[in-house]
C-alpha positions in Angstrom: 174.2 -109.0 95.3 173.9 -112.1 97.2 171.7 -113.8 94.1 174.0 -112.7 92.0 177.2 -114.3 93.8 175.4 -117.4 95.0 176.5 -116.4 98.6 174.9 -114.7 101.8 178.4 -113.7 102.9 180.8 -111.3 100.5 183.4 -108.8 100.7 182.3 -104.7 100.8 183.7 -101.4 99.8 182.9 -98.3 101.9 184.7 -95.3 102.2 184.9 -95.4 106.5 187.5 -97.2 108.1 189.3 -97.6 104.2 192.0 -100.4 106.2 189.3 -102.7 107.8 188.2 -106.0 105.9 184.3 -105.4 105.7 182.0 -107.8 104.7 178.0 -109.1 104.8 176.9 -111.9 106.6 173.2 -113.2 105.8 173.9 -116.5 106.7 172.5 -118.4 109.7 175.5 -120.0 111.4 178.0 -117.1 110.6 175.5 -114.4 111.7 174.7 -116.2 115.4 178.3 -116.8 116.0 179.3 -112.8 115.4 176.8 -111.5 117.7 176.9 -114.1 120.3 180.6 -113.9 120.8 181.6 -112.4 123.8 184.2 -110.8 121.7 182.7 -109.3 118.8 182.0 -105.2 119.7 180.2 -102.3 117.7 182.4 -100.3 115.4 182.1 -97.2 117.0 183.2 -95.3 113.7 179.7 -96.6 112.3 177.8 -96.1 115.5 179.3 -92.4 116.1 176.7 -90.8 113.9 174.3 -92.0 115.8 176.0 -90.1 119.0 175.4 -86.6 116.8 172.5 -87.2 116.4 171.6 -87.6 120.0 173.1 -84.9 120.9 177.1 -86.6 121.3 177.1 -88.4 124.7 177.7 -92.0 124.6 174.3 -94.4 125.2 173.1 -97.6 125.4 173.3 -98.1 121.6 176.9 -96.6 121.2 178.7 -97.7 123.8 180.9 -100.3 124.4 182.6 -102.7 127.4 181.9 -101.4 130.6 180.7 -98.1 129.7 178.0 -100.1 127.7 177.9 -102.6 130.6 177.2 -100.0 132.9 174.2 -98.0 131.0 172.1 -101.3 130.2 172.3 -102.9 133.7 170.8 -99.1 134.7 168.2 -99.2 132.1 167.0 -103.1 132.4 164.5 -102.9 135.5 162.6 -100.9 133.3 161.9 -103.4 130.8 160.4 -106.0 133.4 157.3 -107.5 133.6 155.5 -105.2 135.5 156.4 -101.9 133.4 155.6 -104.1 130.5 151.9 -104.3 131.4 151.4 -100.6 132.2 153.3 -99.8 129.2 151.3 -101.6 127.1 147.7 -100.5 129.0 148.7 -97.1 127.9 149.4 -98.1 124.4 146.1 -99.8 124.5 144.3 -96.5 126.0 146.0 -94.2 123.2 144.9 -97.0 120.7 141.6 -96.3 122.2 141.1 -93.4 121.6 143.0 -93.2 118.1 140.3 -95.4 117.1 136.9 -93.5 118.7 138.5 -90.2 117.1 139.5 -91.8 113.9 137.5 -94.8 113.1 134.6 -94.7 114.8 134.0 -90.9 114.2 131.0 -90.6 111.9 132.5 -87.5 110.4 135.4 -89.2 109.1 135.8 -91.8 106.0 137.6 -94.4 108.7 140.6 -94.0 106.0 144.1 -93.3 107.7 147.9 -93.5 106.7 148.8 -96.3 108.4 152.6 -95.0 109.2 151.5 -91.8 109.9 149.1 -93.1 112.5 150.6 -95.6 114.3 153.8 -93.6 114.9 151.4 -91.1 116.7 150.0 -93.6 118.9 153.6 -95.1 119.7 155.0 -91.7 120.1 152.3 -91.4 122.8 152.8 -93.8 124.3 156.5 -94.1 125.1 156.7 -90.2 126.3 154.1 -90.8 128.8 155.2 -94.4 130.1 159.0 -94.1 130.0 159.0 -90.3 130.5 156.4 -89.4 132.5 155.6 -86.9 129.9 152.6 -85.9 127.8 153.9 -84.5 124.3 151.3 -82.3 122.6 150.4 -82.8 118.8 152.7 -79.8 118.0 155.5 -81.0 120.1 155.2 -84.5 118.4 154.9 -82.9 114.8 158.4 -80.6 115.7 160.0 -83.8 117.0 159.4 -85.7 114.0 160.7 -82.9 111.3 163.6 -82.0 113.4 164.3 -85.8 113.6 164.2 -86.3 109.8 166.7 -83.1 109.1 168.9 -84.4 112.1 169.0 -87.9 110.1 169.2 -86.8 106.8 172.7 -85.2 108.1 174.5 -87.4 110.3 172.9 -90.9 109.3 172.9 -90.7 105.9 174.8 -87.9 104.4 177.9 -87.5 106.6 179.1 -90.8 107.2 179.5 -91.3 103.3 181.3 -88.1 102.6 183.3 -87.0 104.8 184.3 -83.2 103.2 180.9 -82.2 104.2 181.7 -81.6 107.9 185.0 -79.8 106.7 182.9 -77.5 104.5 180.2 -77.0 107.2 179.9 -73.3 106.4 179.2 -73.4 102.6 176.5 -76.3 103.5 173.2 -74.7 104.7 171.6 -77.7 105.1 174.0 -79.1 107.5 173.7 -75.9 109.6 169.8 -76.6 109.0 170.4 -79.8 110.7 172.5 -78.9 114.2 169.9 -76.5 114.6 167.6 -79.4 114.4 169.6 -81.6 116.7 169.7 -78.5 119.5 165.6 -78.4 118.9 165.1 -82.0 119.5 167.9 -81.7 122.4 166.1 -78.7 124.3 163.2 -80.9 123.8 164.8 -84.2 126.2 165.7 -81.0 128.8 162.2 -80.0 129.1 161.2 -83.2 129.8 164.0 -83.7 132.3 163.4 -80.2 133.8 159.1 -81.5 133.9 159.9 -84.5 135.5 162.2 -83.1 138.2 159.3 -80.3 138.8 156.8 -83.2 139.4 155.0 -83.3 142.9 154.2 -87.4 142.7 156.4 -88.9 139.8 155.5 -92.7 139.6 158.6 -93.5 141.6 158.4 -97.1 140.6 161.3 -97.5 138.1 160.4 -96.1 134.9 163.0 -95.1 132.4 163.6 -91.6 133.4 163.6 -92.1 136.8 165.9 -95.1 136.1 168.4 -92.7 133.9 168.2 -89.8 136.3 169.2 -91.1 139.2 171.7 -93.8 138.1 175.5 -93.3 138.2 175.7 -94.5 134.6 174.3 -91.2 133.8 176.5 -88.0 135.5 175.4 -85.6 133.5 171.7 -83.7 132.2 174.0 -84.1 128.8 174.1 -88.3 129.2 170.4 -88.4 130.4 169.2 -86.1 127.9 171.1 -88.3 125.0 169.8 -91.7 126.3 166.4 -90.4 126.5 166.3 -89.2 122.7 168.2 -92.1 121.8 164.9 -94.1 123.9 162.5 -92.0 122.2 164.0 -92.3 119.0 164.6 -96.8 119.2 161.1 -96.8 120.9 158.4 -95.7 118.8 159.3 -95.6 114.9 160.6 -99.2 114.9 157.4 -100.8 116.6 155.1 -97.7 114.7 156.4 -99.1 111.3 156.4 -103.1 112.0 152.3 -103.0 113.3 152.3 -100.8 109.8 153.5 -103.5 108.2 151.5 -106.1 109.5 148.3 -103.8 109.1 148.7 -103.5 105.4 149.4 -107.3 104.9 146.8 -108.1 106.7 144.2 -105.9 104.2 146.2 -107.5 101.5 144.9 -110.7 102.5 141.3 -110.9 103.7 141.7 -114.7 103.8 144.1 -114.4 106.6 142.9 -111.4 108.3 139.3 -113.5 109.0 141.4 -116.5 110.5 142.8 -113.8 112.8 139.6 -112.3 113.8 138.2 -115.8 114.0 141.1 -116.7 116.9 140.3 -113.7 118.8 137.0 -114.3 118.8 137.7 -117.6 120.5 139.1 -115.4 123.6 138.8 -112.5 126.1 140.5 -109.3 125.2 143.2 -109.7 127.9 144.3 -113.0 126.2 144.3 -112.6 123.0 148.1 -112.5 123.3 147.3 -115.8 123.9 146.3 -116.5 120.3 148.4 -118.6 118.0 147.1 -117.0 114.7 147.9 -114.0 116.1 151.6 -115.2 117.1 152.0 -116.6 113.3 150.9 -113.5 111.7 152.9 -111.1 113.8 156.3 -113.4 113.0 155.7 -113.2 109.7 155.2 -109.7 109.1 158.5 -108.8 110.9 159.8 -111.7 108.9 158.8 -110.3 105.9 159.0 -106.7 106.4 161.8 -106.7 109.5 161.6 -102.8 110.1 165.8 -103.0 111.5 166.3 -104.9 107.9 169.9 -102.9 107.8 170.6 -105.1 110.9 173.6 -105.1 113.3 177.0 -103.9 112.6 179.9 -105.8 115.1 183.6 -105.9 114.9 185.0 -109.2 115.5 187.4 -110.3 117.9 188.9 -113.3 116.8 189.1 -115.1 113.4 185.7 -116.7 112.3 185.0 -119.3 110.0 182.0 -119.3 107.7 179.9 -122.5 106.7 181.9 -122.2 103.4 185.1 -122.2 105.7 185.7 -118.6 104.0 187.8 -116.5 107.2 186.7 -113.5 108.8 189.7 -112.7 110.2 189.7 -110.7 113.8 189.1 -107.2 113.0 186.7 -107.7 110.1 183.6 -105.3 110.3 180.6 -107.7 109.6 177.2 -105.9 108.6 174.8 -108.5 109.4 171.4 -107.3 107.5 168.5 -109.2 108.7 166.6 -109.4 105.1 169.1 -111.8 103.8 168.5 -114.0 106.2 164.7 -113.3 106.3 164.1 -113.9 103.0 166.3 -116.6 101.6 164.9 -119.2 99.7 167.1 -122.0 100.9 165.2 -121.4 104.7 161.8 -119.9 103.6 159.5 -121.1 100.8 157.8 -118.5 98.8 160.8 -115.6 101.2 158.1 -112.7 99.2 155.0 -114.0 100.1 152.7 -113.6 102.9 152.1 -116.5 104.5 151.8 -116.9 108.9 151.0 -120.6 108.1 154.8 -120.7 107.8 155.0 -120.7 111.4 152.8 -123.2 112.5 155.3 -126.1 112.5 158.6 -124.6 111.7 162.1 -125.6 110.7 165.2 -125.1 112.8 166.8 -123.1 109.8 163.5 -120.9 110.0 163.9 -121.0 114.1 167.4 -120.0 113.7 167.1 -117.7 111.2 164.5 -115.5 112.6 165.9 -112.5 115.1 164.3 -109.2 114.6 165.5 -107.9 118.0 169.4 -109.4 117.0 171.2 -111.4 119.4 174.2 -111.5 122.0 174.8 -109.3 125.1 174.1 -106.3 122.7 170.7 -106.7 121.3 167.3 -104.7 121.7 167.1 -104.1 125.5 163.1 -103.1 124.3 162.4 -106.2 122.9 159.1 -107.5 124.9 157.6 -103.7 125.4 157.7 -104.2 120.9 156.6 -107.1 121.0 154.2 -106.6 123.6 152.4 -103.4 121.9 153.3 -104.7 118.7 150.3 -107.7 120.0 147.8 -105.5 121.8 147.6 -102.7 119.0 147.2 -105.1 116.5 144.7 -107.4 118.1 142.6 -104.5 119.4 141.7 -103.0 116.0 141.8 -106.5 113.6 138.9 -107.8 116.5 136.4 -104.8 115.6 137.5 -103.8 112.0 137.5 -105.3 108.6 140.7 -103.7 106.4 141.0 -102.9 103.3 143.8 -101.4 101.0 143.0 -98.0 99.7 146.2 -97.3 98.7 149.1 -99.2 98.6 151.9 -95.9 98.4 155.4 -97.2 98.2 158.4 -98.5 100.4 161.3 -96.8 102.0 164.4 -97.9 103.9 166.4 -95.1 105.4 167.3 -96.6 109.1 164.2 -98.5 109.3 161.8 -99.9 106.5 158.6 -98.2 106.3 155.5 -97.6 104.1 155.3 -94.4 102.9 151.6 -92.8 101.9 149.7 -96.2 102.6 146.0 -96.2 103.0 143.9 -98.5 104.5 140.5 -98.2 104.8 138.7 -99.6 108.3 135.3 -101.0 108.1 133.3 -101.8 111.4 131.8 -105.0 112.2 
C-alpha cells in the first residue's frame, strides 16, 4: 500500500473503534515523535485482546498511566545487569546441551527446524531464570498448543468480528479456546504455587519474586497474568529473531565465514564484543524484525507529518516497523542481506532502526533479547558450518516467523 500511494503514512479502515481517525506511520520523524511523546498512550480497545488472552487482568503491556507506571517500575530491577548475565549463562547452558543432544549426537543427521528449536531453548530458558521454574518437554509442548488456540481466538479472530463473542455458544472453537486460556492459566498458578513451596528461592530479584511480592500486583490473578504475559513477550519474539538470523546466515556462506572469522579473533566471553557479529545481528532484525506489526499508540495532541499532513489528537497510529525497515529511500537493496550496511551508517538508517520501539512504553526486555539473541548465536556459528536444507515458508500472525525451515549443522 505504501508503494502504491508513494507515502509511508495513510489513512485505515478497521471495524474497532468505527469513530477514531486511524492511520499508518512508517515514516522516521512521524514514528519517533508518536512514541516519544509523553502524551501519546496505547489504545486499550486494541490491547484488550491481549488481556483475554492472559487470563483478563491488566499487565505491563496493557496498561496505562499510573497503573502502567506502577507495574514496570516493579518489574525493571529484574532487567539489570546482573540478572542479564545469569539469564543469559543459562541460555548458554540450555544452548549447550541443545547442541550435544542435537548436533553433536552421532545418531542424529545434525538437521533441525530452526523455529521449532530455538523456541525450545528460549522457552527454557525464561521459565527457569525469571520463574524459578523447570517446564518439562510435555508442559512446554501443552503451553505452546494451548497458546496457538488462545491466539487464534482473541488475537486474531475476535477483534475483527465482533458477533463471535455474542454467538459464543454456537462457536466450538471459541469454547475450544477459553478452555485453552484456563489450561495455560492453571499453568502460571502452578508455578506461583512451586515457587511459594520453595525451601531456598534465589531471593535476589528475579521476575517472580519481583511480581509476587510487589504492591503493583494484589492478586494471584495479576501475578499469574503478568507472568504468562512474560512468558509469552520472552521467548517467541527472541526464538524467532536468532531463527531468522540462523537461516540468513546459511543463505550466505560468504558472510557466515566473516562471522566465524571475528569470533575466532576472541574468547568465548567476548565475543559480544565482535563487530561482525553486532552488524549481522542488526540486520537480521532489520530485515526480518520479528514485532514487524509494531506499536499501536493513541495520540494526545495534533501531530504534524514530514508532509505537514495532521494527525489530529485522538488519531490511532499503527506504527509497523517493516515500513520503516525496509524503505528504499533509508536502506539500499531494503530485501537483501547485507550486515556490511552497518558498518558506517546513515542517521536515516540510525533513526530508523528500533526493533524494541521507543518512548516510556517500549520493550522493558530489550537487553535480556539482545543479550541471548548474541550468545545463542555466536555459540553455535563458532563450531558449526550451516547450510539450508529447506527453506519452508514465512508467517506473520503477532510475530514473523519461519515456518518448517531446515538447516543443516556441519561441525568444524
Amino acid at each position: 500500500v505504501a508503494r502504491d500511494l508513494h507515502n509511508r503514512v495513510f489513512q485505515l479502515s478497521l471495524p474497532m473503534s468505527p469513530m477514531a481517525h486511524k492511520v499508518v506511520v512508517g515514516e522516521v520523524d512521524t514514528f519517533r515523535r508518536v512514541l516519544t511523546d509523553p502524551l501519546s498512550e496505547k489504545p486499550m480497545e486494541f490491547y484488550q485482546p491481549f488481556r483475554d488472552i492472559v487470563g483478563g487482568p491488566p499487565t505491563v503491556l496493557t496498561s496505562n498511566g499510573h497503573e502502567w507506571h506502577g507495574k514496570r517500575k516493579a518489574v525493571t530491577p529484574a532487567f539489570s545487569s546482573t540478572h542479564i548475565k545469569r539469564m543469559t549463562r543459562v541460555a548458554l547452558e540450555t544452548t549447550e546441551i541443545w547442541i550435544r543432544d542435537t548436533l553433536i549426537d552421532p545418531t542424529k543427521n545434525a538437521s533441525f527446524d530452526v523455529g521449532e528449536e530455538m523456541i525450545g531453548i528460549t522457552l527454557s530458558s525464561i521459565s527457569e531464570t525469571a520463574f524459578e521454574y523447570k517446564m518439562s518437554t510435555q508442559e512446554k509442548k501443552i503451553f505452546g498448543r494451548e497458546l496457538e488456540l488462545t491466539l487464534i481466538e482473541f488475537a486474531l479472530k475476535a477483534p475483527f468480528n465482533p458477533l463471535r463473542a455474542l454467538f459464543s455458544w454456537f462457536l466450538p472453537e471459541r469454547g475450544r479456546a477459553f478452555a485453552a486460556a484456563q489450561n495455560t492459566k492453571a499453568m502460571m498458578f502452578q508455578i506461583i504455587k512451586s515457587y511459594r513451596n520453595m525451601k531456598e528461592p534465589l531471593n535476589n530479584g528475579t521476575i517472580i519474586q519481583l511480581v509476587m511480592e510487589s504492591d503493583a500486583f494484589l492478586t494471584d490473578e495479576e501475578r499469574a497474568a503478568q507472568l504468562m504475559e512474560f512468558l509469552i513477550a520472552g521467548h517467541d519474539t527472541t526464538a524467532f529473531s536468532i531463527s531468522w538470523i540462523l537461516l540468513e546466515l546459511s543463505r550466505n556462506p560468504d558472510e557466515q565465514r566473516k562471522l566465524r572469522a571475528s569470533l575466532s579473533q576472541l574468547s568465548p566471553e567476548n565475543w559480544s564484543r565482535s563487530e561482525y557479529l553486532k552488524r549481522v545481528i542488526k540486520e537480521g532484525m532489520r530485515l526480518h524484525p520479528v514485532a514487524s506489526g509494531g506499536s499501536t499508540r493513541t495520540n494526545g495532541r495534533d501531530i504534524m507529518t514530514s508532509r505537514n499532513e495532521l494527525l489530529p489528537k485522538g488519531s490511532i497510529c499503527f506504527l509497523p516497523f517493516i515500513l520503516m525497515f525496509r524503505d528504499p529511500d533509508i536502506f539500499d537493496e531494503p530485501d537483501t542481506f547485507v550486515p556490511s550496511r552497518w558498518e558506517n551508517p546513515t542517521r536515516g538508517m540510525l533513526d530508523a532502526f528500533n526493533p524494541f520501539s521507543l518512548g516510556k512504553q517500549n520493550c522493558v526486555g530489550q537487553s535480556l533479547a539482545q543479550a541471548e539473541t548474541f550468545a545463542i548465536v555466536a555459540r553455535i556459528c563458532s563450531e558449526f558450518e550451516l547450510s539450508v536444507e529447506s527453506e519452508g515458508t514465512v508467517d506473520f500472525f503477532l510475530t514473523l516467523k519461519p515456518v518448517g525451515a531446515r538447516l543443516r549443522a556441519r561441525k568444524l
